[in-house]
C-alpha positions in Angstrom: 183.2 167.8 192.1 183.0 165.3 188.8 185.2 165.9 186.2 184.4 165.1 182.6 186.5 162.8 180.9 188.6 164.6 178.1 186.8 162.3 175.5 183.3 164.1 176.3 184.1 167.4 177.1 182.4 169.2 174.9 185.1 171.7 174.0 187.1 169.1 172.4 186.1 169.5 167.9 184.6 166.6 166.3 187.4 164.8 164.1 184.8 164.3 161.5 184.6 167.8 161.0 188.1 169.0 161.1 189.2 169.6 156.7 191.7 167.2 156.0 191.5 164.6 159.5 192.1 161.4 158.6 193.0 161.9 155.2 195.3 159.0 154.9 192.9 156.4 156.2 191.6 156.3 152.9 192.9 152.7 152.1 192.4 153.5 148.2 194.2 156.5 148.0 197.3 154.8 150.3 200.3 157.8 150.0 202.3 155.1 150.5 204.1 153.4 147.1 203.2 151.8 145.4 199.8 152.6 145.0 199.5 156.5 145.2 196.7 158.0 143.2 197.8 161.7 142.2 195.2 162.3 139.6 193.1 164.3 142.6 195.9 165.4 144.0 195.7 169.7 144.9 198.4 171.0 145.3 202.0 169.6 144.5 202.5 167.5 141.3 205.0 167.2 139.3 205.1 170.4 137.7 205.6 172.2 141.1 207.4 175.7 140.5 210.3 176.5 142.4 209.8 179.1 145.0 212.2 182.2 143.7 215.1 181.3 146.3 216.4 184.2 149.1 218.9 186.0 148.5 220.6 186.4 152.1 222.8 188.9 153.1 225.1 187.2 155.4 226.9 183.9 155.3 225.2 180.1 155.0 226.4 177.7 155.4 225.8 174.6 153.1 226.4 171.2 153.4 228.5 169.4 150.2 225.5 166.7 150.0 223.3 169.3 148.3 223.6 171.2 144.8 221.4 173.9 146.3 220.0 175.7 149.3 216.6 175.5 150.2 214.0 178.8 148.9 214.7 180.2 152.7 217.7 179.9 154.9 218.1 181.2 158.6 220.1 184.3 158.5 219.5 185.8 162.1 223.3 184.2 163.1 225.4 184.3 160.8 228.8 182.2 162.1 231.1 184.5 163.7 234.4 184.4 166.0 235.7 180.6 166.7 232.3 179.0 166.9 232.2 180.0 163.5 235.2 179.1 162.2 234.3 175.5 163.6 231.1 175.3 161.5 232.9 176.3 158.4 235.3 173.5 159.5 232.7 171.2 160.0 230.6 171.7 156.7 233.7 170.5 155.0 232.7 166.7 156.0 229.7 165.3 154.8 226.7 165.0 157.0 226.7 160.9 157.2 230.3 161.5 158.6 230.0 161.7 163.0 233.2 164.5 162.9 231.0 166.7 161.2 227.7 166.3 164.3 230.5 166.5 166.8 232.3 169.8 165.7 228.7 171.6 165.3 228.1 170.3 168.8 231.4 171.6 169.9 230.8 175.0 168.2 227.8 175.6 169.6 229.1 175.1 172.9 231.9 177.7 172.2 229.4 180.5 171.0 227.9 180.1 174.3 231.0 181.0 175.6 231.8 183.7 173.2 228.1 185.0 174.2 229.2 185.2 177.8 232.4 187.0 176.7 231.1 189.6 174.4 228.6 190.3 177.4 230.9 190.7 180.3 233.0 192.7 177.1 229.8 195.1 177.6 229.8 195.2 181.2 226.9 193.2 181.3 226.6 190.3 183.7 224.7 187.3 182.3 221.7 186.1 184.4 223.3 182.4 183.7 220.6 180.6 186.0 217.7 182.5 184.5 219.0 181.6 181.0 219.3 178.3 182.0 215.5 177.6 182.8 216.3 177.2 187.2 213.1 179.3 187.5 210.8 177.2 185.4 212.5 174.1 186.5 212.2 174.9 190.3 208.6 175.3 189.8 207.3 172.8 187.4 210.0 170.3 187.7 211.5 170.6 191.0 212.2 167.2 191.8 214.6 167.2 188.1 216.3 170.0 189.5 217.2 169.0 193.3 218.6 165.2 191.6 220.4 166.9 188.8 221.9 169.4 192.0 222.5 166.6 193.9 224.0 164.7 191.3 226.7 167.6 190.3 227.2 167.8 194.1 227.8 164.3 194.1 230.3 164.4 191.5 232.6 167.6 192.6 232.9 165.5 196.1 234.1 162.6 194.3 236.0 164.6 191.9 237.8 166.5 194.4 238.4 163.7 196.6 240.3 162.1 194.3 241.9 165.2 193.1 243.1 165.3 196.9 244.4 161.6 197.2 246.6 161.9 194.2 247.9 165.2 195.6 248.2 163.2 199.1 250.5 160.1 197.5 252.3 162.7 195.4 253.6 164.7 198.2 253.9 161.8 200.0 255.9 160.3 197.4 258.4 163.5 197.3 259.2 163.0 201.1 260.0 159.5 200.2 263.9 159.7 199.2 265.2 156.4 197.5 268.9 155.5 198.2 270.8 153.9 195.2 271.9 150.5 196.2 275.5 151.5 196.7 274.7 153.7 199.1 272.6 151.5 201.5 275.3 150.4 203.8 275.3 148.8 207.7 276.6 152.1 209.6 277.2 151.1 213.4 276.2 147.6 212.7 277.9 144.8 214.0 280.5 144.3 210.8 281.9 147.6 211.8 
């Protein structure tokens, strides 16, 4: 059987006749600086209104680099527990600043801990592999999944392997008793 090429199939829409496609080609209107023509703009000019801004119910969280929040804010988790005591921490640096990036990271990594926590606090077990995508992975992306597998394996064997040797050379090291120098002396020997 032939297959069409993507380019001719005929289900594919005309660009020509799609409202709005290619609208920055137009070299004389360039929305770049410094040459922008807004005297046909629609839509946004200067005298834009400000949309009437949410008034949320929960905490937000803002960062110091702003004077004000945006007209809607995400308020389906508010921050809660330690994860969110860590957000509140981080908002207190500025976003340019790499300790406030690497305590959000960290906090969101502790939610998902206090998520696993407040389920088991339920008696619910989480389904931590389903959550995690292994279905979808093992069947669309399977050869991902066995290298990332193989790679974790890889590393617990070195891990432990290691963990093993020190143990090794620190017991070894216990049986090992060192005699001050005083103490080393020729019993039986010939100077007896």
């Amino acid at each position: 059987m032939e297959r069409t090429p993507k380019t001719l199939s005929p289900a594919l829409a005309d660009p020509a006749t799609i409202l709005g496609w290619g609208v920055d080609a137009d070299a004389r209107n360039d929305p770049t600086y410094p040459i922008r023509d807004q005297s046909r703009d629609h839509g946004l000019t200067r005298r834009w209104d400000r949309p009437p801004v949410q008034q949320p119910d929960v905490e937000i969280l803002q960062s110091i680099e702003h004077i004000r929040q945006p007209a809607v804010v995400g308020t389906s988790v508010p921050p809660r527990g330690v994860s969110g005591a860590m957000r509140r921490l981080a908002f207190r640096w500025s976003e340019s600043n790499w300790l406030h990036w690497l305590i959000l990271l960290g906090a969101d990594r502790v939610d998902v801990v206090e998520g696993v926590v407040e389920d088991l606090s339920r008696g619910t077990l989480p389904n931590v592999p389903a959550e995690m995508g292994v279905g979808a992975a093992w069947r669309h992306d399977r050869e991902r999944l066995v290298t990332r597998w193989a790679l974790a394996a890889g590393t617990i064997a070195v891990g432990g392997a290691i963990a093993a040797n020190v143990r090794r050379e620190r017991a070894a090291a216990k049986r090992t008793v060192l005699l001050p120098a005083s103490s080393h002396r020729d019993v039986g020997g010939a100077g007896d």
